[in-house]
C-alpha positions as CSV (number, residue, x, y, z in Angstrom):
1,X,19.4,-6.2,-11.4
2,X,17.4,-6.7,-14.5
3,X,14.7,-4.3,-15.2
4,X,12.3,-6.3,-15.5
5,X,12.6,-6.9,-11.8
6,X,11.8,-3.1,-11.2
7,X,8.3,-1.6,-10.5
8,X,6.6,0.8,-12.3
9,X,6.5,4.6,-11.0
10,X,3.1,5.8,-10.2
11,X,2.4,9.2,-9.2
12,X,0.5,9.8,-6.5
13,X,-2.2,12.1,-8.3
14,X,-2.7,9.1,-10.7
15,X,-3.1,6.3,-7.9
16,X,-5.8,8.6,-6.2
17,X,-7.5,9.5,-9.3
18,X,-8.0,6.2,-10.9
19,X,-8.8,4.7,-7.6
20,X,-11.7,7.4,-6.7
21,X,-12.4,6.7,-10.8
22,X,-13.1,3.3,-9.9
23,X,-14.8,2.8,-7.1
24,X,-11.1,2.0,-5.2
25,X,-10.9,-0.8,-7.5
26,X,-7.5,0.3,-8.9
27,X,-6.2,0.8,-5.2
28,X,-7.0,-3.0,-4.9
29,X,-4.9,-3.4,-7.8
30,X,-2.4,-1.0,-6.7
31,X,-1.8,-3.0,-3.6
32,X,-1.8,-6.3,-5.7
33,X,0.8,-5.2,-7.6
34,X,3.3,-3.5,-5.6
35,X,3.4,-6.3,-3.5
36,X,4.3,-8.9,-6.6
37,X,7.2,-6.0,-7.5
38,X,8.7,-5.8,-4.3
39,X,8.6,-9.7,-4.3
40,X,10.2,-9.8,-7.6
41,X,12.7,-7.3,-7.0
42,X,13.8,-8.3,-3.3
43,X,13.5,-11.8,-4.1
44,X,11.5,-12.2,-0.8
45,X,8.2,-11.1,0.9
46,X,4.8,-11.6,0.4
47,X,2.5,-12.2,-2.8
48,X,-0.3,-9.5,-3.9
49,X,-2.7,-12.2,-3.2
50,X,-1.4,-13.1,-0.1
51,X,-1.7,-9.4,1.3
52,X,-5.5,-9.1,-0.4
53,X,-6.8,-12.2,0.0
54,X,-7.5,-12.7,3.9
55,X,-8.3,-8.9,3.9
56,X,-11.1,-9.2,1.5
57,X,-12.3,-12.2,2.7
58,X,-12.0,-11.3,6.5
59,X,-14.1,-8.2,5.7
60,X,-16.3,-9.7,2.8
61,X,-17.0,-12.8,4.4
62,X,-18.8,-12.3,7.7
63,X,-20.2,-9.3,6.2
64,X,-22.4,-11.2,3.5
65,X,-23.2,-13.9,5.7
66,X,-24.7,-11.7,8.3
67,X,-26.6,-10.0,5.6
68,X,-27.8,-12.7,3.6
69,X,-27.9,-16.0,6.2
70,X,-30.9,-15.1,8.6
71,X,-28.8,-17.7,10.6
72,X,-26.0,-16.1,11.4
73,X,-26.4,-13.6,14.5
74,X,-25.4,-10.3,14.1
75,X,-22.3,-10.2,16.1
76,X,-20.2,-12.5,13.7
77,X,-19.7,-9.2,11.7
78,X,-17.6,-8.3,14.1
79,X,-15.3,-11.1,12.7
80,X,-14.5,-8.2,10.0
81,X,-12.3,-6.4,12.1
82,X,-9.6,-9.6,11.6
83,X,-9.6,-8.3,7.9
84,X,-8.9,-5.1,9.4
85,X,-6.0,-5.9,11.2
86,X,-4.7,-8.1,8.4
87,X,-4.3,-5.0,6.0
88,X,-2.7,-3.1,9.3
89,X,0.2,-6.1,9.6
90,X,0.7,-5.3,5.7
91,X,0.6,-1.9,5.7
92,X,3.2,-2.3,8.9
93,X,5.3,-4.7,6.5
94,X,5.3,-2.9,3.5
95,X,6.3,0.7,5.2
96,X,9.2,-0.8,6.8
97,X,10.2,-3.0,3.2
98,X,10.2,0.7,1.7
99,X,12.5,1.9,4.3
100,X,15.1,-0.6,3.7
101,X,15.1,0.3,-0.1
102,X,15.8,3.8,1.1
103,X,18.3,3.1,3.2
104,X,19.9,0.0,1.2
105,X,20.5,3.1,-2.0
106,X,22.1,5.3,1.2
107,X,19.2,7.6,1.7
108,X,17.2,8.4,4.4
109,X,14.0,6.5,5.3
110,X,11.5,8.3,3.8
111,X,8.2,7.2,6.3
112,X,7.6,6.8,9.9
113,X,6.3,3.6,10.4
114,X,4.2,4.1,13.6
115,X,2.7,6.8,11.9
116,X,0.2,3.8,10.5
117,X,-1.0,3.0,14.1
118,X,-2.5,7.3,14.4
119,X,-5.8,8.3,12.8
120,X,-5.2,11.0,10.5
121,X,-1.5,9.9,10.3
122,X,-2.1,6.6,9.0
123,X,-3.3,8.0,6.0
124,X,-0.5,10.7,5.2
125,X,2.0,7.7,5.7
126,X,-0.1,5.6,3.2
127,X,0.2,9.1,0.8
128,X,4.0,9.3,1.2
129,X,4.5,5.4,0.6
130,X,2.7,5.7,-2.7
131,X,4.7,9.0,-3.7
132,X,8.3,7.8,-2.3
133,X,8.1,3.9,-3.7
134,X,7.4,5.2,-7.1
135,X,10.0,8.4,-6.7
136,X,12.3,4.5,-5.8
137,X,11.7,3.0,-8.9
138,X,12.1,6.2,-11.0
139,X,15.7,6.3,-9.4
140,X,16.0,3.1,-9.9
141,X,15.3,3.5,-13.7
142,X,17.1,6.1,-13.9
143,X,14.7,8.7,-14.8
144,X,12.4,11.2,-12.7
145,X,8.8,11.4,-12.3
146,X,6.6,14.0,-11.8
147,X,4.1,14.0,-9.0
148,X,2.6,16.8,-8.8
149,X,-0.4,16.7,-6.2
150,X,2.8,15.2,-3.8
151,X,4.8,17.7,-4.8
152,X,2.2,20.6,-4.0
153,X,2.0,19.3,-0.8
154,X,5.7,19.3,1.2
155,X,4.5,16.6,3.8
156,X,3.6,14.4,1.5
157,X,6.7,14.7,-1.0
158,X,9.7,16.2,1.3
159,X,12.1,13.0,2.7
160,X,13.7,15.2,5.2
């Protein structure tokens, strides 16, 4: 394994920082990205624009033309919460692709997948994924990376 087929370790302080920054537009990229890594580096799996596209446009899409197409009645909206699922099937797929990395290098899986499908624990599993791939591709590397705002917190850093 080359590394050029490796992704790049980003800390968990950093991914929330630049994302609140930006108005969650680096989260978008975050996403985008990670996805075209794990492609690269498994070989398999979905595209970044394949896991953004229909989630952006099933939420964008009926949005804007219930706001701006007098037309439209109000209940297509609704037609957003397909975009909502979308992200869930990703967020399902990617949580489980983590795992097997984890358990492919012979170490424990660090996230609980149904985790995703409990408000309030959907978004400490989304935390740990960003904290335990990079902590993955530091290994990987062969370095270590610092995380500090994961680290502060044991539920978010500890693979127990």
């Amino acid at each position: 394994m080359s590394d050029q087929s490796l992704g790049k370790p980003r800390p968990l302080g950093r991914v929330i920082l630049l994302s609140v920054a930006t108005g969650m537009l680096y989260y978008g990229w975050y996403k985008y990205i990670i996805q075209e890594e794990l492609r690269r580096y498994n070989g398999y799996g979905w595209t970044g624009i394949m896991c953004l596209a229909p989630f952006v446009l099933g939420v964008v899409v009926p949005q804007a033309l219930r706001i701006f197409d007098p037309d439209v009645p109000g209940w297509f909206g609704w037609f957003s919460l397909l975009g909502i699922v979308w992200i869930y099937i990703v967020q399902f797929r990617l949580y489980r692709t983590l795992n097997e990395l984890y358990v492919q290098a012979g170490m424990k899986e660090p996230l609980v997948v149904w985790w995703l499908l409990v408000p309030g624990l959907n978004l400490i599993v989304g935390l740990r994924q960003i904290h335990f791939l990079s902590q993955y591709w530091a290994k990987k590397q062969g370095t270590s990376i610092h995380d500090a705002l994961a680290e502060s917190i044991p539920l978010l850093s500890v693979n127990v």
